[in-house]
Short mmCIF file of the C-alpha atoms (twelve columns), coordinates in Angstrom:
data_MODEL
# 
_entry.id   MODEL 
# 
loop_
_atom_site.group_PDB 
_atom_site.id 
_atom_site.type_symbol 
_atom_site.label_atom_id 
_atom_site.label_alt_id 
_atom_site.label_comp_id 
_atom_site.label_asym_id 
_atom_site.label_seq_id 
_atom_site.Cartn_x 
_atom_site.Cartn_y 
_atom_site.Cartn_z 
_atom_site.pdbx_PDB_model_num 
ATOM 1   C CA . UNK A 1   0.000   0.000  0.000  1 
ATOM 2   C CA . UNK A 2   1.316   3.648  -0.950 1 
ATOM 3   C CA . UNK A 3   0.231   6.513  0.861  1 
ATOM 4   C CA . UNK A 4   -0.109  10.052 -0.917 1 
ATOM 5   C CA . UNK A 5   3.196   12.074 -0.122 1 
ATOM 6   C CA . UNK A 6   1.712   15.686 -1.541 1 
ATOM 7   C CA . UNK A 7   0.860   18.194 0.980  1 
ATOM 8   C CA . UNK A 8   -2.523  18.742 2.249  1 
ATOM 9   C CA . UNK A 9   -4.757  21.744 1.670  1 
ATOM 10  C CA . UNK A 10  -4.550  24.495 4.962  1 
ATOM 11  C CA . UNK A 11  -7.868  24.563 5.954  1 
ATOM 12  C CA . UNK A 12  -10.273 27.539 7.980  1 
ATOM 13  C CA . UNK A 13  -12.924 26.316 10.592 1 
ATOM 14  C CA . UNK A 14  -15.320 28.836 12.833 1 
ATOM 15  C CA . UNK A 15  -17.080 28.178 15.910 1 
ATOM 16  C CA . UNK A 16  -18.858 29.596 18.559 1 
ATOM 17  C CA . UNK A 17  -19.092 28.717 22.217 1 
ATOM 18  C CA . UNK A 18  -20.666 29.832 25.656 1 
ATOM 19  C CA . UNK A 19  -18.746 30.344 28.500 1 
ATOM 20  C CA . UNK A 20  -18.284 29.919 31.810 1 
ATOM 21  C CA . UNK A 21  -19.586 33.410 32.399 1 
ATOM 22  C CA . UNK A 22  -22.212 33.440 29.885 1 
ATOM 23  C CA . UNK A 23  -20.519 35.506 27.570 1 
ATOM 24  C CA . UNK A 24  -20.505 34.133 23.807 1 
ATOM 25  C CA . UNK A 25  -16.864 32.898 22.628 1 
ATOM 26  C CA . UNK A 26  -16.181 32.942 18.748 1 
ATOM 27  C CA . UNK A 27  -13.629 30.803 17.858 1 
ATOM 28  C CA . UNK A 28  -11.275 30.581 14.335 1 
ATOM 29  C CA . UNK A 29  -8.650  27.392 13.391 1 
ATOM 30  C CA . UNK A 30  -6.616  27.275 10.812 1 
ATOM 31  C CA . UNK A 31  -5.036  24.606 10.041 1 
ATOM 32  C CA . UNK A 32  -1.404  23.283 8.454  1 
ATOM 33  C CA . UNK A 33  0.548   20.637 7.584  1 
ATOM 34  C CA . UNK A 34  4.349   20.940 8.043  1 
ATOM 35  C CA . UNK A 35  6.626   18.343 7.412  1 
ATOM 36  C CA . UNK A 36  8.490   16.508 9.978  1 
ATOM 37  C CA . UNK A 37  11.156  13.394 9.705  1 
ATOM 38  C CA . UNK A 38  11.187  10.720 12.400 1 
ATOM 39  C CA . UNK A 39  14.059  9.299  13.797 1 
ATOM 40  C CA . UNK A 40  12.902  6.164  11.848 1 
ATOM 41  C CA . UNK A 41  13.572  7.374  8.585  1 
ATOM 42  C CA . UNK A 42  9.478   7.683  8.035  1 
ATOM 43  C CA . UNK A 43  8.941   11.329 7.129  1 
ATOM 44  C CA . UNK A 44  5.211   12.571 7.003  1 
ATOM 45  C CA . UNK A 45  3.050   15.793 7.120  1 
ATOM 46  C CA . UNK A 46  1.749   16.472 10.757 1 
ATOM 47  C CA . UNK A 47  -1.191  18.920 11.298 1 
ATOM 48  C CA . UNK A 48  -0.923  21.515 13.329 1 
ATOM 49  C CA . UNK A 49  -3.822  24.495 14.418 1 
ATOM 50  C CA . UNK A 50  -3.247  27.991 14.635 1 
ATOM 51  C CA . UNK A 51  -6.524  29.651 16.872 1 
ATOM 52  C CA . UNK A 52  -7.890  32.978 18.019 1 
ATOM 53  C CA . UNK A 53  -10.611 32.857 20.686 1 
ATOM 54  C CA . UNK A 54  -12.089 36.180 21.284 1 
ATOM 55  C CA . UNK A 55  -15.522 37.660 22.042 1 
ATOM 56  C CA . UNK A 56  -16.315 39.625 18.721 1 
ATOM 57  C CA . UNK A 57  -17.177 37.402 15.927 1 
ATOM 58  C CA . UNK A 58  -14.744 38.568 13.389 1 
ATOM 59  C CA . UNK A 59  -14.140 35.415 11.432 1 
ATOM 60  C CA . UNK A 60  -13.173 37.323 8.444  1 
ATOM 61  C CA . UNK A 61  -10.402 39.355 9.893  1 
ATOM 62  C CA . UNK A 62  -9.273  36.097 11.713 1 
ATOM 63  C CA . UNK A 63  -9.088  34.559 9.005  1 
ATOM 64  C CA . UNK A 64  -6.618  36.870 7.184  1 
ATOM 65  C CA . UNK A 65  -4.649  37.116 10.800 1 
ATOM 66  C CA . UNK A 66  -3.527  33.404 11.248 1 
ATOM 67  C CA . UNK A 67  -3.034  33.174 7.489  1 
ATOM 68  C CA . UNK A 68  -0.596  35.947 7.304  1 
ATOM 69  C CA . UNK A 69  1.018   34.893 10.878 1 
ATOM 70  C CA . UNK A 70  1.627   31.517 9.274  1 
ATOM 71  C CA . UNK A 71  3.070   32.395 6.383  1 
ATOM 72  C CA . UNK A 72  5.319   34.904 8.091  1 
ATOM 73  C CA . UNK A 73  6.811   32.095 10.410 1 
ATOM 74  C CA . UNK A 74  7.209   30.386 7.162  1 
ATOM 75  C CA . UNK A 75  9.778   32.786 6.003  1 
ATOM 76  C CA . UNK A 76  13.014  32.321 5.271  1 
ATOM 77  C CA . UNK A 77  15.179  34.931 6.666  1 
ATOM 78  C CA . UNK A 78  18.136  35.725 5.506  1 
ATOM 79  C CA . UNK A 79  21.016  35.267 8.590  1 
ATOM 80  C CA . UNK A 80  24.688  34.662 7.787  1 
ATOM 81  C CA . UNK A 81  25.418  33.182 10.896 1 
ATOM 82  C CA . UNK A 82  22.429  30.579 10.632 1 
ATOM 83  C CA . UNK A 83  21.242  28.473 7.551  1 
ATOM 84  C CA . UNK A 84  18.110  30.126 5.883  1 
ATOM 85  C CA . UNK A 85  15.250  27.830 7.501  1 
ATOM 86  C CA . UNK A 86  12.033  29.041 8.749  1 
ATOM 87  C CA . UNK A 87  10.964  30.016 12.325 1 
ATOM 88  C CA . UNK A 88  8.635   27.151 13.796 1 
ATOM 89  C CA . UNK A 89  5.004   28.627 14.376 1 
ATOM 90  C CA . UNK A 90  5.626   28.028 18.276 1 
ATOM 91  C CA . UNK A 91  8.716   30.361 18.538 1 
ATOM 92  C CA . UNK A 92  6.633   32.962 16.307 1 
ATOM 93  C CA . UNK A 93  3.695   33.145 18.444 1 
ATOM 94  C CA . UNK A 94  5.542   33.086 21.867 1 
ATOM 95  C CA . UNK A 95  7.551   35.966 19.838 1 
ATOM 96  C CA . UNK A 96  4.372   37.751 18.761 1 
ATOM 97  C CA . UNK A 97  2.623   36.630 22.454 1 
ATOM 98  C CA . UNK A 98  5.139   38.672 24.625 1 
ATOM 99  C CA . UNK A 99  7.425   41.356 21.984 1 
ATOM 100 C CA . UNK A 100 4.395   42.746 20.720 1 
ATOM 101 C CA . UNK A 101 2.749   45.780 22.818 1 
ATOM 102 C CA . UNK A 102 -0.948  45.579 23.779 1 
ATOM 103 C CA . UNK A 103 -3.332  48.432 23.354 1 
ATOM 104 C CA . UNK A 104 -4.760  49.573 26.768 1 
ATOM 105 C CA . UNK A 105 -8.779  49.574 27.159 1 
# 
């Protein structure tokens, strides 16, 4: 039996929640593929998901968010003292998590 090597589509899921509180959660997914080799020799795509949960139900602008924050970790960037490989999506949201300033309400 051969399994299909070629890398699956990203895909976008909504939902939409109650919690706790009462309050009505929206929640966005995307989610990737990104290949990974196993000490075995086997290499495969795994899926990982990329999710905002918020209490304004802007799926649309979520949407565009965790595309464009995935493709950014995707970059290569361009360092002479290290190879050109990408930043994993982990290191770019802890990045984007704690480096990035929060507007005050």
């Amino acid at each position: 039996m051969e399994f299909d090597q070629s890398k699956p589509e990203a895909k976008f899921f909504t939902f939409a929640t109650v919690a706790a509180y009462g309050a009505t959660l929206y929640g966005a997914c995307l989610r990737v593929f990104e290949f990974s080799t196993q000490p075995d020799a086997s290499s495969s795509y795994n899926p990982k998901i990329l999710m905002v949960l918020s209490e304004w139900n802007y799926f649309s602008v979520f949407e565009v968010f965790l595309g464009y924050f995935y493709l950014a970790s995707r970059k290569k960037y361009n360092n002479p003292a290290t190879p050109k490989i990408p930043i994993e999506v982990d290191t770019a949201l802890l990045h984007f998590m704690f480096d990035t300033e929060k507007p005050y309400l």
